[in-house]
N, C-alpha and C positions, 0 to 999 in steps of 0.2 A: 486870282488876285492875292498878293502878297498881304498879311494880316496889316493892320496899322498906313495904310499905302499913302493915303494922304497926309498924315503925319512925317514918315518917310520924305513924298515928295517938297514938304514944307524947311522942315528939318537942312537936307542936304544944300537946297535953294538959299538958306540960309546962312548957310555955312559953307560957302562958295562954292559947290561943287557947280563947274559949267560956267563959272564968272565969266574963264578967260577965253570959254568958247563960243568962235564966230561959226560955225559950219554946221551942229546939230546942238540939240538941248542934251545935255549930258545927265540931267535929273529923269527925263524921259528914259536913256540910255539904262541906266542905274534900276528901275522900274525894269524895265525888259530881260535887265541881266537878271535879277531875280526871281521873273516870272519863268525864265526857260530853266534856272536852278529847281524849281520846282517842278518844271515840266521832265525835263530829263533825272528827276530823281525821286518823282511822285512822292513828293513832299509837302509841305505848307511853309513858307516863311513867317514865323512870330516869333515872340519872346519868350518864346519856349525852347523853340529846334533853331534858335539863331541870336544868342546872346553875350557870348565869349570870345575870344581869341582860339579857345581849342575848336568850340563848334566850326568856325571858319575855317580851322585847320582838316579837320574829320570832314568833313562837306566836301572839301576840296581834293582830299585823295579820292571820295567815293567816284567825284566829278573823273579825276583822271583816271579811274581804274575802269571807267565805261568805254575806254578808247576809242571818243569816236569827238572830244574837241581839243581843241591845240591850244597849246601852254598858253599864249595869249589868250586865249578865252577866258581858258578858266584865270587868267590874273584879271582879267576885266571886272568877271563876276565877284572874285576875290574883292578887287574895289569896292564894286559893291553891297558886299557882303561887312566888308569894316567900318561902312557908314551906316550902314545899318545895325549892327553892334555900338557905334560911337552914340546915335540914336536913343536903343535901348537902355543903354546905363546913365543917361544922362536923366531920367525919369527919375 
């Protein structure tokens, strides 16, 4: 579980993320992308290892350099990886 998860999932709900979606909860979504960012890089998501514009950036080559998800993925995660940065510095 992503550190802060419920804050996270309050946050982006808040901040329209999934408004305009009819077909799945995209806060759900956002929650998952994270959790496999973590999975696939045995990591923790907090505001620690996920507070910047660079961390996103560094996270994101690691993601690509494991060749094993496709650009779209990792922009997924990337999503949500900048709402969760948008998140952290709002504190």
């Amino acid at each position: 579980m992503i550190q802060h998860q419920y804050k996270y999932e309050k946050y982006i709900k808040a901040n329209g993320v999934g408004s305009n979606d009819n077909v799945a909860d995209s806060s759900k979504s956002y929650i998952s992308y994270l959790n496999s960012v973590q999975k696939h890089l045995e990591m923790t998501i907090d505001e620690k290892t996920l507070s910047t514009e660079n961390d996103i950036g560094n996270i994101s080559v690691r993601l690509t350099s494991l060749n094993k998800l496709s650009a779209k993925t990792i922009k997924n995660y990337g999503s949500a990886m900048k709402q969760y940065v948008a998140m952290v510095t709002s504190w």
